[in-house]
C-alpha positions in Angstrom: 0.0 0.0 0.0 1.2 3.3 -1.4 1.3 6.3 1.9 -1.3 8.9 0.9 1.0 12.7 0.3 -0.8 14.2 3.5 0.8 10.9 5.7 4.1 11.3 4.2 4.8 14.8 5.0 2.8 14.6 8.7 -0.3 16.1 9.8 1.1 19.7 9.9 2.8 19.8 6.6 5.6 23.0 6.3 5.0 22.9 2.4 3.8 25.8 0.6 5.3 28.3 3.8 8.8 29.1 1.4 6.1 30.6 -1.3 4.1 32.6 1.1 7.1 33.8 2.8 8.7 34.9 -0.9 5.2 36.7 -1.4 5.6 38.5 2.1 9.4 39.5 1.7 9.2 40.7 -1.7 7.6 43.9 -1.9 9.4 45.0 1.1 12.9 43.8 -0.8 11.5 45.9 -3.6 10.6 49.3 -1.7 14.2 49.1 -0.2 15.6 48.9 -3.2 13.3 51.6 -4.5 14.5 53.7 -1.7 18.0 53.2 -2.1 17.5 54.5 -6.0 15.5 57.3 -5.1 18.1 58.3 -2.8 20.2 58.4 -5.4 18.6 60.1 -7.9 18.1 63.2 -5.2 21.8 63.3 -4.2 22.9 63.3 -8.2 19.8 65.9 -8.6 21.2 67.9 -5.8 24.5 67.8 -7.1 23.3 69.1 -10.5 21.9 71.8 -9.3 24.9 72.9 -7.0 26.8 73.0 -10.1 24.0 74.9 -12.1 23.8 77.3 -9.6 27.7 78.0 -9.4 27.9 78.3 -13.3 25.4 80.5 -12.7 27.4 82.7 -10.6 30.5 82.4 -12.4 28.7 84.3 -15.2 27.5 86.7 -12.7 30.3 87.7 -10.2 32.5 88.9 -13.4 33.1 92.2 -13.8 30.7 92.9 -16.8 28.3 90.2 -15.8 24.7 90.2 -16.1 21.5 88.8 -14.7 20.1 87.4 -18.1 23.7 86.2 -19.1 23.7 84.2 -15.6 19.8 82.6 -16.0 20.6 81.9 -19.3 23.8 79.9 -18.1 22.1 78.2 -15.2 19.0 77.4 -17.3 21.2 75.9 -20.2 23.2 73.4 -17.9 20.0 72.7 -16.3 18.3 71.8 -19.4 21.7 69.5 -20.4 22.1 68.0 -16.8 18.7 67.9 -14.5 15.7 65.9 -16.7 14.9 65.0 -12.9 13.8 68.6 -11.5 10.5 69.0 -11.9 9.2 72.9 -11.1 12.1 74.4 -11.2 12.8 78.2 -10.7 16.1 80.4 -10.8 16.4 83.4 -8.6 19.4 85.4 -9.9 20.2 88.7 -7.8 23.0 91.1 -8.1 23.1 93.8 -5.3 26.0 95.8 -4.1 29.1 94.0 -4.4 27.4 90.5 -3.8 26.0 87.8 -6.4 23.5 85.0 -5.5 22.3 82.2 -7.8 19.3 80.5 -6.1 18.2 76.7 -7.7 14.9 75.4 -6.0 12.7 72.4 -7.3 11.4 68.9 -7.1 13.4 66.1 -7.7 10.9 63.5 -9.6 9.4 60.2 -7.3 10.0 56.7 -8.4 8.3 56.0 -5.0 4.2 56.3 -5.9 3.1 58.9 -4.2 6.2 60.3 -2.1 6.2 63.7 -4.1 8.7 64.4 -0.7 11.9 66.0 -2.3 12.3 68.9 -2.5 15.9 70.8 -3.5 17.0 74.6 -3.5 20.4 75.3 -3.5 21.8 78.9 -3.1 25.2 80.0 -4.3 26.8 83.2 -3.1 29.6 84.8 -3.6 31.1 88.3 -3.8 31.7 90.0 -7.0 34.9 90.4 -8.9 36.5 94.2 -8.9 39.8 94.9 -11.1 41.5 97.8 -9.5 44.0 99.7 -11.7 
């Protein structure tokens, strides 16, 4: 006489758990690694826009530098560099002897729903004077 499966593997059979215990642990394997490339993609944002922001200023600090000529430099590496800024703005002020090149935005979710990231970066620095 053949056993029956149930009398082969006991009463209180352990098969099937390894499948519901994949099911469990996945999605939770998958946010953290969702996490961990969203965290990425807000430092690399963040860095792009520090750099935006002090090309920005570098066109503005100069001697004969402008407010257009420094939005139109920190827009332009912008549009190159940062597809994942989403409502961005550029404040560019030149008062006194002092330059500023704000970059503010949001960096885009892969997370559903966790619109959370926001990123404004501010550059200062004084501007350049030739003395004969």
């Amino acid at each position: 006489m053949r056993p029956t499966p149930r009398a082969r593997h006991g009463p209180h059979s352990d098969r099937g758990s390894a499948t519901i215990e994949v099911a469990v642990a996945l999605p939770i394997v998958m946010l953290l690694l969702m996490l961990v490339v969203q965290a990425g993609v807000y430092f690399h944002t963040r860095a792009v826009a520090t750099t935006a922001a002090h090309k920005g200023l570098d066109a503005l600090r100069v001697e004969e530098g402008s407010v257009p000529a420094a939005r139109a430099a920190t827009e332009g590496f912008l549009d190159r560099n940062a597809p994942a800024l989403d409502a961005r703005t550029v404040d560019v002020a030149r008062t006194g002897d002092i330059a500023e090149v704000t970059v503010s935005g949001d960096v885009v979710s892969l997370i559903f729903g966790a619109d959370l990231f926001p990123v404004r970066v501010t550059a200062v620095a004084p501007i350049e004077q030739v003395t004969p």
